[in-house]
NUZA-924056 format. One line per field, with one value per residue (C-alpha): x negated, y, z; residue in three letters; residue number from 1. Coordinates in steps of 0.001 Angstrom, whole numbers, always signed. Each point is the difference from the previous one (the first is absolute). Example, Ala and Ser with C-alpha at 12.3 -4.5 7.8 and 13.67 -1.06 7.14 Angstrom:
BEGIN
X = [-12300:-1370]
Y = [-4500:+3440]
Z = [+7800:-660]
code = [ALA:SER]
pos = [1:2]
END
This chain:
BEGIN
X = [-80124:-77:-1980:+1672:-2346:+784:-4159:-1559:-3957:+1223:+874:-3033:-2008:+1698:-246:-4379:+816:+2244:-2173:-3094:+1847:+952:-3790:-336:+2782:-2130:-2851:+1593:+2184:-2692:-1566:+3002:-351:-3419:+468:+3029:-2093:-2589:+2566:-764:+3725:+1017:+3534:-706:-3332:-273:-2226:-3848:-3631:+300:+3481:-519:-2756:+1488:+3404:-2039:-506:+3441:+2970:+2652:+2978:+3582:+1879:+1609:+3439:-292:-1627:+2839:+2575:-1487:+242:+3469:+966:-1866:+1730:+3462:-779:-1227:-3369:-2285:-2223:-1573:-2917:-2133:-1924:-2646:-625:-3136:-103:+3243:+2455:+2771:-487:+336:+3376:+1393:-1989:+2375:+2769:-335:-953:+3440:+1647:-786:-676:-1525:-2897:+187:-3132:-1408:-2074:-2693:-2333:-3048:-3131:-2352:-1485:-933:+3527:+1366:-2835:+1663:+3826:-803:-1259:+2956:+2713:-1946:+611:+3328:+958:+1721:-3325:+2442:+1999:-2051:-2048:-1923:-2089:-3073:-1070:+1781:+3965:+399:-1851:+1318:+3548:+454:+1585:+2030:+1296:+3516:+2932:-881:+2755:-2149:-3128:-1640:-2084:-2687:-2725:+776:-2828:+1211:+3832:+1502:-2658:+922:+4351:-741:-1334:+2207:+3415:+670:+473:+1835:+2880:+3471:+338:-3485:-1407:-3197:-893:-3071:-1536:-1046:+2178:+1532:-3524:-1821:+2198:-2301:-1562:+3368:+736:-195:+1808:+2596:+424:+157:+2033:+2731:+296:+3322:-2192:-1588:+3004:-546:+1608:-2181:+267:-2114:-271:-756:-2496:-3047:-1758:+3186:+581:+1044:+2692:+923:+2039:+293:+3454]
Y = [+76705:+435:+2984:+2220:+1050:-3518:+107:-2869:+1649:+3230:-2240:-2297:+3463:+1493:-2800:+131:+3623:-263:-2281:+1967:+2072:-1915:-362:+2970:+795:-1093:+1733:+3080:+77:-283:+2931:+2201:-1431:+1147:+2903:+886:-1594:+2513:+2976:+380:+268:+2894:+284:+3276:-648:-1701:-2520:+356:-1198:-3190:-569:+257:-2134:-2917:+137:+729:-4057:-664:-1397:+1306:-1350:+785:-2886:-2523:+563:+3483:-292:-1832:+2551:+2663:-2289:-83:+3359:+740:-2490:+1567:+3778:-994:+1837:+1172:+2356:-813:+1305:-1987:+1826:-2402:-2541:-1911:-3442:+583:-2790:+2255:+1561:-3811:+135:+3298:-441:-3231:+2129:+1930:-2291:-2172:+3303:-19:+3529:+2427:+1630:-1075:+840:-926:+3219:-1867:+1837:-1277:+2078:-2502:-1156:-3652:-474:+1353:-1932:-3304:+1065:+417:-3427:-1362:+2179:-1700:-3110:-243:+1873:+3193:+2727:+1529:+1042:+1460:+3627:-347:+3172:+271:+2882:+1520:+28:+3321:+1005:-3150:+228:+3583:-958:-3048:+573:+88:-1431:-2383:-2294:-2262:+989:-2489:+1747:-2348:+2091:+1713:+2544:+1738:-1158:+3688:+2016:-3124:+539:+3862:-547:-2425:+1340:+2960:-2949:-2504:-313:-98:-3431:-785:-2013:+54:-2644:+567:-3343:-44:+3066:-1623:-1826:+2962:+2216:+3130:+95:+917:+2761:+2895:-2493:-348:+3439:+365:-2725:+1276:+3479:+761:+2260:-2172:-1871:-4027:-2554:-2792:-2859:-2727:-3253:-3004:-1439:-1133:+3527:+1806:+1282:+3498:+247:+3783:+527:+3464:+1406]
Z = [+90081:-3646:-1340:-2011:-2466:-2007:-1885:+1288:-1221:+1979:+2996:-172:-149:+2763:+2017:-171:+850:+3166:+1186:+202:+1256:+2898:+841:+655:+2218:+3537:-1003:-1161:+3178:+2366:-1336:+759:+2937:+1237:-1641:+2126:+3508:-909:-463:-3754:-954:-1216:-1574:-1215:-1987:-3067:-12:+1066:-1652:+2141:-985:-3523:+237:+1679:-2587:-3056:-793:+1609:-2203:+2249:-2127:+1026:+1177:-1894:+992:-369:-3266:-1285:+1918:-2057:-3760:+1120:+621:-3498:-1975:+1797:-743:-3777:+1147:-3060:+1539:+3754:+1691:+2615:+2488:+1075:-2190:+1401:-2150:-1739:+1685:+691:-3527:-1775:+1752:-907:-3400:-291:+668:-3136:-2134:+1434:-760:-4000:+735:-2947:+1042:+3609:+2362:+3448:+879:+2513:+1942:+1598:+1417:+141:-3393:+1009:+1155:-3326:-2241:+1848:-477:-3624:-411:+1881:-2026:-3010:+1207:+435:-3070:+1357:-732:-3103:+2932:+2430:-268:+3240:+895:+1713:+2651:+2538:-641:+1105:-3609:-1902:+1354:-1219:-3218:-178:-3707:+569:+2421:+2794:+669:+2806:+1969:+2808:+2486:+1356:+1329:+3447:+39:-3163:+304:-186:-2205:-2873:+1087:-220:-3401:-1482:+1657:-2670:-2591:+1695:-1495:+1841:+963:+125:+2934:+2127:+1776:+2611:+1885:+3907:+977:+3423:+608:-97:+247:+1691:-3533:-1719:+2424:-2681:-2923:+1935:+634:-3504:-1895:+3151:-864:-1452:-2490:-1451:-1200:+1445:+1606:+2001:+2158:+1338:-813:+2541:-1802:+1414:+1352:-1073:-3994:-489:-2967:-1025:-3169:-1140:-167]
code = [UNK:UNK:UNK:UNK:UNK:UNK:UNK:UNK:UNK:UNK:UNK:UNK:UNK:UNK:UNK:UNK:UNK:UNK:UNK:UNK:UNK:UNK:UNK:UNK:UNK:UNK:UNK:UNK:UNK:UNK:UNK:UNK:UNK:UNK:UNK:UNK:UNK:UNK:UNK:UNK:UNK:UNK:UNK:UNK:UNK:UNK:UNK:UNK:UNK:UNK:UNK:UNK:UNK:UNK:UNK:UNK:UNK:UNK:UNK:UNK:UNK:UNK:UNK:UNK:UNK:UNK:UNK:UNK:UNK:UNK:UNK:UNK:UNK:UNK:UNK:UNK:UNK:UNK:UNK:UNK:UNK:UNK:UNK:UNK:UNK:UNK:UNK:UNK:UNK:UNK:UNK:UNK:UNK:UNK:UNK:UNK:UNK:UNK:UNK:UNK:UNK:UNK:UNK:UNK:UNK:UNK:UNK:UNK:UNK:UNK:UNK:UNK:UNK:UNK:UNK:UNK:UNK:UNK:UNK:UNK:UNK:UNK:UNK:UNK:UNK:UNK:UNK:UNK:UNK:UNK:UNK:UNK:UNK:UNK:UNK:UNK:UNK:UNK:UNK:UNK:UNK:UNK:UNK:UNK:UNK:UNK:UNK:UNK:UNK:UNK:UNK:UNK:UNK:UNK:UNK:UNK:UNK:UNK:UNK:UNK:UNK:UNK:UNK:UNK:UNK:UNK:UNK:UNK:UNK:UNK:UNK:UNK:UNK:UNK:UNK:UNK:UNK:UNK:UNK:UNK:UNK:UNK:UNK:UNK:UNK:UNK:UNK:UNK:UNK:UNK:UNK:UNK:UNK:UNK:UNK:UNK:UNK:UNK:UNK:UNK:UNK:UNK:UNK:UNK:UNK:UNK:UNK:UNK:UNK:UNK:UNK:UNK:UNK:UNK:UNK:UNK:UNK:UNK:UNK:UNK:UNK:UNK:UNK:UNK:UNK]
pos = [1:2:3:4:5:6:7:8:9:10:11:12:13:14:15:16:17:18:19:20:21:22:23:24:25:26:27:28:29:30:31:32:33:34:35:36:37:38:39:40:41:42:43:44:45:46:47:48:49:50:51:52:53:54:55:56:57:58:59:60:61:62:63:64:65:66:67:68:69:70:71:72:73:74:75:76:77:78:79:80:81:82:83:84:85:86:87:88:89:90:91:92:93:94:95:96:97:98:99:100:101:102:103:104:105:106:107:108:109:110:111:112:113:114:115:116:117:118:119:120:121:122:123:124:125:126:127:128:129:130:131:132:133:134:135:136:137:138:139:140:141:142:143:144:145:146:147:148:149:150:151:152:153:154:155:156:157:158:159:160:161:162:163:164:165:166:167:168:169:170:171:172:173:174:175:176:177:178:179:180:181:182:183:184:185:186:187:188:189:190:191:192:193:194:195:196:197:198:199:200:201:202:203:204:205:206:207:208:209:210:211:212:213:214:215:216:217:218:219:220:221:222:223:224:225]
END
């Protein structure tokens, strides 16, 4: 299948990216594993010392296909402003990143968000790389401080980090626009994580519509009405 982004440097990048990624998938699985064997699973903690640990080196990239699922639903909104919670090495922010820049938008912004500075030190380098860092304001330290302020309407946010996945849709919600979508990864997979955003995004109150996607480890898509 053809990719849709159409920037053969981006792609080549991307490529080294989801592929490291890939590495990592047995290793990081079969730590979830144990972790669940030795009844360390708790869907309503966020994650612990050892947790943080073991992910704090990890690339945990979105996949491909949803990657490029997102770049499309940018490109068909005309996104300018976006915010990422969870960043890690920045491959879902090259895509959305692409989005804008496809989008000839003025003064278009990815607002990133990534905890751990070695993570955010590498995403740097690789938004460098492929050309897109004029484009991307990525924010280090917890994102329920760097969140607070996104600096005007949101038209897209992508939720990629379970253990924070409401505080950051709390925070962003009074500026997404109507219209806007949120897309939020893993939500049929692990589903006992997302008790308390579901709750949320379906509360008539709070003004969304959502439904799930069959990708791979299901996709939540919510577009506020």
């Amino acid at each position: 299948m053809t990719s849709p982004l159409n920037d053969s440097k981006l792609e080549a990048l991307l490529g080294r990216l989801h592929a490291e990624s890939d590495t990592q998938v047995d290793e990081t699985d079969a730590y979830y594993e144990r972790r669940a064997r030795e009844g360390l699973v708790d869907p309503d903690a966020h994650c612990d010392a050892d947790m943080h640990r073991f992910l704090s080196d990890k690339l945990v990239a979105l996949d491909r296909d949803k990657a490029e699922f997102c770049y499309l639903l940018c490109r068909s909104i005309g996104a300018t402003r976006i915010v990422e919670a969870g960043t890690s090495h920045g491959v879902s922010t090259l895509y959305l990143a692409a989005a804008l820049r496809d989008n000839r938008a003025v003064n278009a912004v990815v607002i990133g968000t990534e905890h751990e500075p070695e993570k955010a030190k590498i995403a740097r380098k690789n938004f460098a790389d492929a050309g897109l860092s004029e484009y991307i304001d990525l924010r280090e330290g917890d994102l329920r401080q760097t969140l607070q302020d996104t600096g005007g309407p949101v038209d897209f946010m992508l939720v990629d980090i379970w253990d924070v996945a409401l505080p950051a849709l709390e925070l962003v919600s009074p500026q997404l626009r109507p219209g806007a979508i949120v897309v939020c990864d893993n939500t049929t997979e692990s589903a006992e994580y997302y008790r308390d955003y579901f709750r949320f995004v379906n509360d008539p109150a709070n003004q969304f519509r959502t439904m799930t996607v069959p990708f791979k480890g299901g996709l939540e898509i919510t577009v506020r009405i």
